[in-house]
Structures are given as C-alpha cells and as structure tokens.
N, C-alpha and C positions, 0 to 999 in steps of 0.2 A: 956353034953357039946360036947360030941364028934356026937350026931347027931347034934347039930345046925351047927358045922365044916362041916360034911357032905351038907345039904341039903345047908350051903351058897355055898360051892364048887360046888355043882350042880349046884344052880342057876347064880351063876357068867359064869361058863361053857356054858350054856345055852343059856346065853345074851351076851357071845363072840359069840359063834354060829349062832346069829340073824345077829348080827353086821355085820359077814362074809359072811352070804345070802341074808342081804340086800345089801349090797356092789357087791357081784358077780353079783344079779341080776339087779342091777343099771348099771352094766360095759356093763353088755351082752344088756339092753334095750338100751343105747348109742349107741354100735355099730349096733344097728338096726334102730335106730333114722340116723345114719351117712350112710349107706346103703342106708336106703330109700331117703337121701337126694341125695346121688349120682344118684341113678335112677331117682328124677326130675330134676337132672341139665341135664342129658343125654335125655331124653325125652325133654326139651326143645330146646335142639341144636338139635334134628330132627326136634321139630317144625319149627322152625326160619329157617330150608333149602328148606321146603315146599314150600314158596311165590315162591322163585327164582324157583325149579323145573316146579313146577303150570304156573311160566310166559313162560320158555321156552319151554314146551310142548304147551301151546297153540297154540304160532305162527304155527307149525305146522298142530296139530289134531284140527281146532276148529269146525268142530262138534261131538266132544268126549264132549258136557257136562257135561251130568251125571255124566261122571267120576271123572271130575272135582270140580261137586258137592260134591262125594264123599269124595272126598279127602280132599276136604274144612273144610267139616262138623266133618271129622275124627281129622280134625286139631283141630278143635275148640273144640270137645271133648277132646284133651286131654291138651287143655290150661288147660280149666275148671273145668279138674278134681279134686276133692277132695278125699285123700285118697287112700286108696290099689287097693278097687275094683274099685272103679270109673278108677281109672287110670291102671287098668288088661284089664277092658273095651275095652276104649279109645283105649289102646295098641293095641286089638283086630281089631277094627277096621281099626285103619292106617295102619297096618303090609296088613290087606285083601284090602284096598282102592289102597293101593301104588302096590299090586301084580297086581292090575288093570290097573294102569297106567303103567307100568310097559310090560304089556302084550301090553296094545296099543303101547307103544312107538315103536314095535317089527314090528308093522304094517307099518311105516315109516321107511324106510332106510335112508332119507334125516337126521331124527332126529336120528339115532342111529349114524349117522354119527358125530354131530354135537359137537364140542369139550366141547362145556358150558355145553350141555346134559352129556356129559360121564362123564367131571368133578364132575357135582353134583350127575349122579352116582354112582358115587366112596365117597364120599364123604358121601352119603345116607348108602350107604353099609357101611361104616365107622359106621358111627353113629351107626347105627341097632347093629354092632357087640357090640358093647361101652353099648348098650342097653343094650342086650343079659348078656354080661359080669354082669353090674350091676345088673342084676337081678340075677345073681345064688347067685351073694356076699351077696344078702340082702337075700335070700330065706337061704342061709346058716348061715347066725346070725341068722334069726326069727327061722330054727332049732333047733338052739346052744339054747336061750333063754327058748324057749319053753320045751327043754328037761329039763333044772334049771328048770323048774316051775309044770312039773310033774312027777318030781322022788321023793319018798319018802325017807329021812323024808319033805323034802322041802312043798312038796303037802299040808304039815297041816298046812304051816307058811305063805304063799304066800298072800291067800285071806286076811289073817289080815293086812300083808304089802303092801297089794294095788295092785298085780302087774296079768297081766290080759292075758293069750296067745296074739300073737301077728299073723297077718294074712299072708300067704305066699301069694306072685307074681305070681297069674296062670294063664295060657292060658282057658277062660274059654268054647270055641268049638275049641278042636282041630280040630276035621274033616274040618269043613272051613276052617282052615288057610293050612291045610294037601292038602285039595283037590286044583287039578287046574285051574286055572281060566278062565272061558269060556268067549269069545271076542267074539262078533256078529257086524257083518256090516250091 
C-alpha cells in the first residue's frame, strides 16, 4: 500500500512538473513571439521612410542610380521577408545600401544642407536605433528560451512537448557592414 502512495506521489509530482515546463516554456515562446513582432513593426517604419528619403536624394544626385537601385531593392527585401533569416538578410542589406546613400549624400553640400534631408535623417537614425534596440530584446528572449529548452532535466521533456530552439537576429557579414564604404565618381 505504501508503495502505490509512493509511486502515485511521484507521478502526480511529475505531471505538476510538466504542467510548470510547459507553462514556463509557453511564456518564454510568447515573449519571443512579441519580440519578434516588435522588430517587424520597427523594420517596417524604416521601410515606409525609404520612399520619402529615395525622393529627396534624387532631386539632387540623379545619376546615383545604382544606388538608388540599391536601396530599392533592399527595401523590397525586407517587405518581403519572411522570418528570422530572411529578414537578418534583408536587414543586412539596407543597413549596407543606406551606408551607400548615405556616403553619397556626403558628396552634395546642397543636400546635406537641405532641412527635409536632415529631417528624415534623423528620423532614419531614429528608426535604426529602434531597430537595433528590438533586436537585442528579441535576441535576449530567444536566449532566455533556448536556455529552458537545453538544460536538463527539461532537455528530455521538450521534444515530446513540441517546443523547438528558436533562431537568434544576426548580422550575417559583419565585415561588410564593419567596412567603409567606397564612393566612386
């Protein structure tokens, strides 16, 4: 009698203990679910300042195309991104497309002058930080999570509950974004 006492008190213990690691690791996948959503609302409001920058750099530089290409294209990658890496990409790219523009603008004094310019300067700068920011918040829950999900005892419970490492926010060449950006006329 007194082992059935026993082994029900273990397995009751046991199936509190689920309860309490599936729960922890539901909270912790949430705040990486909310994370990652901040870093596309933030990635969006860069996009959406692109057009405006893109018009007024023109009036000025228009035969900077390519760069302009660039910067286009980098946009449109990161509408379209789906997911971590697709949008680390993406991120990649604009961060290097916009150093480009960026460089050129450097070459007109007229446009570094130009209030609209500096505004959505400032503004870009804004954003970027805002970036920046969300991605350490999301890169420190996918931590958080990931650490629940490979410490043992958790390690032997995880796979039967479903739950699957989650992917960090990374710069995937830093050297490019590191290096400076060479302008040719």
């Amino acid at each position: 009698m007194e082992v059935i006492f026993i082994v029900l008190g273990l397995v009751v213990i046991l199936g509190l203990w689920l309860i309490l690691l599936y729960n922890g690791l539901m909270r912790s996948k949430l705040r990486v679910d909310e994370a990652w959503s901040d870093i596309t609302v933030q990635l969006k409001r860069r996009a959406d300042l692109i057009p405006n920058l893109l018009s007024t750099v023109k009036g000025y530089a228009k035969h900077e195309k390519e760069i302009f290409e660039k910067v286009s294209n980098a946009r449109t990658a990161m509408i379209n991104a789906e997911g971590v890496e697709d949008s680390a990409k993406a991120e990649n790219m604009m961060s290097g497309a916009l150093k480009s523009l960026f460089a050129v603008a450097e070459a007109y004094p007229d446009l570094k002058a130009n209030q609209n310019f500096q505004a959505m300067q400032d503004e870009l700068v804004d954003s970027e930080d805002k970036v920046q920011a969300s991605r350490r918040f999301y890169n420190a829950n996918v931590r958080e999570f990931n650490t629940k999900i490979h410490v043992f005892p958790n390690t032997l419970f995880v796979s039967m509950l479903k739950f699957t490492p989650a992917t960090f926010f990374e710069v995937e060449d830093r050297e490019a974004i590191e290096k400076p950006v060479e302008v040719k006329f």
